[in-house]
N, CA, C and O atoms as a GROMACS GRO file, in nm:
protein
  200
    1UNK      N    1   0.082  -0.119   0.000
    1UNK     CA    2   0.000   0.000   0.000
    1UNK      C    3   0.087   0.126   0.000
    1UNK      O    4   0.042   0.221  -0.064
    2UNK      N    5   0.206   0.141   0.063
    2UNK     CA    6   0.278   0.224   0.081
    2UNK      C    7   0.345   0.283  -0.083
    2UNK      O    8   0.350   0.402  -0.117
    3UNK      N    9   0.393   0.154  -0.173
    3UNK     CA   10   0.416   0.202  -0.296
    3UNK      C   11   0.360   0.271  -0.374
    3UNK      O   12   0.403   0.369  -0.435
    4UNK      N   13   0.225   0.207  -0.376
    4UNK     CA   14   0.099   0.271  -0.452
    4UNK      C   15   0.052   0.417  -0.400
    4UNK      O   16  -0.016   0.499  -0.463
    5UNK      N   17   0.109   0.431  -0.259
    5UNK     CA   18   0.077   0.571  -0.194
    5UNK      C   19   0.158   0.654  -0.260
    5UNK      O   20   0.112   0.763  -0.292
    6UNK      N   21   0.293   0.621  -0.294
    6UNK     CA   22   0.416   0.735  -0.318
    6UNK      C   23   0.408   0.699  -0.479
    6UNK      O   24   0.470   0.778  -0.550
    7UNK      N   25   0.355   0.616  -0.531
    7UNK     CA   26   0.339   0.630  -0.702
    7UNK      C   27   0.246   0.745  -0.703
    7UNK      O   28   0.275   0.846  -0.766
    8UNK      N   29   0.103   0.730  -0.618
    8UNK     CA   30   0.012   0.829  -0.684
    8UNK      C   31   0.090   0.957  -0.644
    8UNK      O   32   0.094   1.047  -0.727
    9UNK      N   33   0.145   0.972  -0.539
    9UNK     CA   34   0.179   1.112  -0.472
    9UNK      C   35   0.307   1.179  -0.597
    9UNK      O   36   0.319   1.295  -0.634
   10UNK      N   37   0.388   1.058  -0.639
   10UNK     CA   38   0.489   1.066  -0.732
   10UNK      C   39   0.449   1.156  -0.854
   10UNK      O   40   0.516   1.249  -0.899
   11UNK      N   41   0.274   1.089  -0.919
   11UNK     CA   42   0.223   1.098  -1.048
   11UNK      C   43   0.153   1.239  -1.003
   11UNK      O   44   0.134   1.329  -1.085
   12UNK      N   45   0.128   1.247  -0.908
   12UNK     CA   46   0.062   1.431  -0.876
   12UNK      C   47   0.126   1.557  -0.918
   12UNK      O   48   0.094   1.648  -0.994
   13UNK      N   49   0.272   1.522  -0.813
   13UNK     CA   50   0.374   1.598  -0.770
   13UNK      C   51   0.421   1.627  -0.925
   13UNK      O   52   0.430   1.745  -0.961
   14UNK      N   53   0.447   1.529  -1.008
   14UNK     CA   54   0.502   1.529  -1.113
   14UNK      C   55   0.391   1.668  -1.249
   14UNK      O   56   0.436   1.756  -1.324
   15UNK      N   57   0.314   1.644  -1.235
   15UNK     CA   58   0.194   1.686  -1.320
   15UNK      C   59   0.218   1.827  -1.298
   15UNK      O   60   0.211   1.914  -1.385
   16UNK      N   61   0.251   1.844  -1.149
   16UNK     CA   62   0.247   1.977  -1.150
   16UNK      C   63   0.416   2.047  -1.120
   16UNK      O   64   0.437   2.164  -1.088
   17UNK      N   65   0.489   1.974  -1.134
   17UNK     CA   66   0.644   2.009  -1.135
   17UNK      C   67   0.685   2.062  -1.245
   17UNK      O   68   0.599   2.028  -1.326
   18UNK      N   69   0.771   2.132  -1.307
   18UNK     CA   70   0.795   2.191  -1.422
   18UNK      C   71   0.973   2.107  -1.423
   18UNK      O   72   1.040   2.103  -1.526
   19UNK      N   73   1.013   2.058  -1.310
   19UNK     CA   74   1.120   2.025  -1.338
   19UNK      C   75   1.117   1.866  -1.394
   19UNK      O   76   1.075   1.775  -1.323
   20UNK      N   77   1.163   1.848  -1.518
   20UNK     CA   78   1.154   1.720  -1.606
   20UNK      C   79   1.268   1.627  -1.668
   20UNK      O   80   1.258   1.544  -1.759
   21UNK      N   81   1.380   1.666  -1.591
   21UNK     CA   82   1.487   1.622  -1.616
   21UNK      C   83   1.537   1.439  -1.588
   21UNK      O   84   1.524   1.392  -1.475
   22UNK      N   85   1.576   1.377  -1.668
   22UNK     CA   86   1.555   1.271  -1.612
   22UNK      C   87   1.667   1.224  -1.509
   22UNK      O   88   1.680   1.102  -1.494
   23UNK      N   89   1.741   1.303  -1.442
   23UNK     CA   90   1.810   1.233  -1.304
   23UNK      C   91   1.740   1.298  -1.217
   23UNK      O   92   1.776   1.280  -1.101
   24UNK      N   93   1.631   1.383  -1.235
   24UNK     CA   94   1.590   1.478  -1.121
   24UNK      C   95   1.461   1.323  -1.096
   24UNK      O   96   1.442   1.271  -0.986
   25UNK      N   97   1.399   1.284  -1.213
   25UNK     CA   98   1.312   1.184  -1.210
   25UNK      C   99   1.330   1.051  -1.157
   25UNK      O  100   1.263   0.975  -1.088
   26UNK      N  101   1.466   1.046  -1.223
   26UNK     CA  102   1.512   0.920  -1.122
   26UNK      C  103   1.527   0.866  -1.028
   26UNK      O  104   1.491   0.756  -0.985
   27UNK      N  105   1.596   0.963  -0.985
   27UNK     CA  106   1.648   1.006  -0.821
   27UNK      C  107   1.547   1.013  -0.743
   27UNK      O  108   1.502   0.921  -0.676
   28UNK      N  109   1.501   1.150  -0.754
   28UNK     CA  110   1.405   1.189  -0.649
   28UNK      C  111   1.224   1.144  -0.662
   28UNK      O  112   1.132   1.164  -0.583
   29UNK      N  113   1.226   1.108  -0.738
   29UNK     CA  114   1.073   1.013  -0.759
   29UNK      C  115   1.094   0.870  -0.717
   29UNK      O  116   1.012   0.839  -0.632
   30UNK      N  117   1.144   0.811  -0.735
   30UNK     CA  118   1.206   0.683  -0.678
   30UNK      C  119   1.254   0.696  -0.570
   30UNK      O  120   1.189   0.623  -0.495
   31UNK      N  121   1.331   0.749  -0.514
   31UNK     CA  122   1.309   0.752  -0.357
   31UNK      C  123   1.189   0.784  -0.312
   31UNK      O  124   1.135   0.694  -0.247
   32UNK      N  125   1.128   0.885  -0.325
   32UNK     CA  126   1.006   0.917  -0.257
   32UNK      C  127   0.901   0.806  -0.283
   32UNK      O  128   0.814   0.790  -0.197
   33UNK      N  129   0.901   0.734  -0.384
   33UNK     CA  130   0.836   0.612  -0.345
   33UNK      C  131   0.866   0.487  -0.262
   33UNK      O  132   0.797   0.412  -0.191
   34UNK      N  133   1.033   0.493  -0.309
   34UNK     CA  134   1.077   0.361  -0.229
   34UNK      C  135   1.086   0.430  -0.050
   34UNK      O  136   1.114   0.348   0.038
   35UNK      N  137   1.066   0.548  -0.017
   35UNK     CA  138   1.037   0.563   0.108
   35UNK      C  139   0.924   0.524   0.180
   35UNK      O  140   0.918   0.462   0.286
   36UNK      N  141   0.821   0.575   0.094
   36UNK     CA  142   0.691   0.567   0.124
   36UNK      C  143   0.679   0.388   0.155
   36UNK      O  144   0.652   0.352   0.269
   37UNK      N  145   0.698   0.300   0.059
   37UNK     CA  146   0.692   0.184   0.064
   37UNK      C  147   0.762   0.115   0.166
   37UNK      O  148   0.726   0.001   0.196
   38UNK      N  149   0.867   0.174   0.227
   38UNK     CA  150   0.965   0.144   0.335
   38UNK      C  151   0.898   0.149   0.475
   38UNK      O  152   0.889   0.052   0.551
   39UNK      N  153   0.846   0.291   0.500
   39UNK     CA  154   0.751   0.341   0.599
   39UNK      C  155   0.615   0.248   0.600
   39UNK      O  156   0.571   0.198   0.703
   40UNK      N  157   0.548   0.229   0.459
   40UNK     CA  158   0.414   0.126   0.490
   40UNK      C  159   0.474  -0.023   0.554
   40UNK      O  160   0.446  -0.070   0.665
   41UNK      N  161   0.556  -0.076   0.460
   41UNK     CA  162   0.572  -0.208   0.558
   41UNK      C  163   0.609  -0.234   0.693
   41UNK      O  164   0.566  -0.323   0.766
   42UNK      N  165   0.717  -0.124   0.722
   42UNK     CA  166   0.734  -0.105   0.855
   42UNK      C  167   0.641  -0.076   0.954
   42UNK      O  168   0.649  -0.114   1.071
   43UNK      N  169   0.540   0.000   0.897
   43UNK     CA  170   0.410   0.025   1.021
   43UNK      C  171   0.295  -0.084   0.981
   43UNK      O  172   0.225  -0.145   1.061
   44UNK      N  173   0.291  -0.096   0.840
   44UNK     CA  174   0.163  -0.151   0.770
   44UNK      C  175   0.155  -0.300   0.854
   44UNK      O  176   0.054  -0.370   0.843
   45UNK      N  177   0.293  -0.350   0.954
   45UNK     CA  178   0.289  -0.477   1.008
   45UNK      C  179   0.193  -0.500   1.116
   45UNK      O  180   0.126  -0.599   1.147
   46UNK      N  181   0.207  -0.336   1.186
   46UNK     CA  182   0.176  -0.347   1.322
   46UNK      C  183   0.027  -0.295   1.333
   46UNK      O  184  -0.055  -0.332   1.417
   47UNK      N  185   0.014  -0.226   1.259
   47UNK     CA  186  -0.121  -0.087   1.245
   47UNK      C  187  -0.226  -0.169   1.153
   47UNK      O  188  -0.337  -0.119   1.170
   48UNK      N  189  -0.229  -0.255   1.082
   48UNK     CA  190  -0.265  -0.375   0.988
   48UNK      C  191  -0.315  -0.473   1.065
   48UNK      O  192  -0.422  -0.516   1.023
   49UNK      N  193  -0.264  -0.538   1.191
   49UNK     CA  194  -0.247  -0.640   1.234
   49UNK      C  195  -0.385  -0.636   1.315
   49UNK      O  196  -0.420  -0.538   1.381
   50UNK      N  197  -0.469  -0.769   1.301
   50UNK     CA  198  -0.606  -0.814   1.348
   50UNK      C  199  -0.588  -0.876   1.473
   50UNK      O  200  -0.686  -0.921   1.534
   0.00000   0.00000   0.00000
């Protein structure tokens, strides 16, 4: 859930960014997802849990 959080946030951010460079895309869109996804599994274990 966490990936899919920082893809959409990725695909927002992006739409309205004017900066389009592709190491700026690389870099910093990909982390901000692979964070997001880092942070969901790490909580998504405990905060998830029935």
């Amino acid at each position: 859930m966490g990936v899919l959080t920082g893809a959409v946030g990725a695909t927002a951010y992006g739409l309205h960014c004017p900066e389009a460079t592709a190491a700026f895309v690389a870099t910093w869109y990909a982390l901000g997802v692979l964070l997001c996804g880092a942070v969901g599994a790490l909580t998504g274990r405990y905060a998830l849990r029935w």
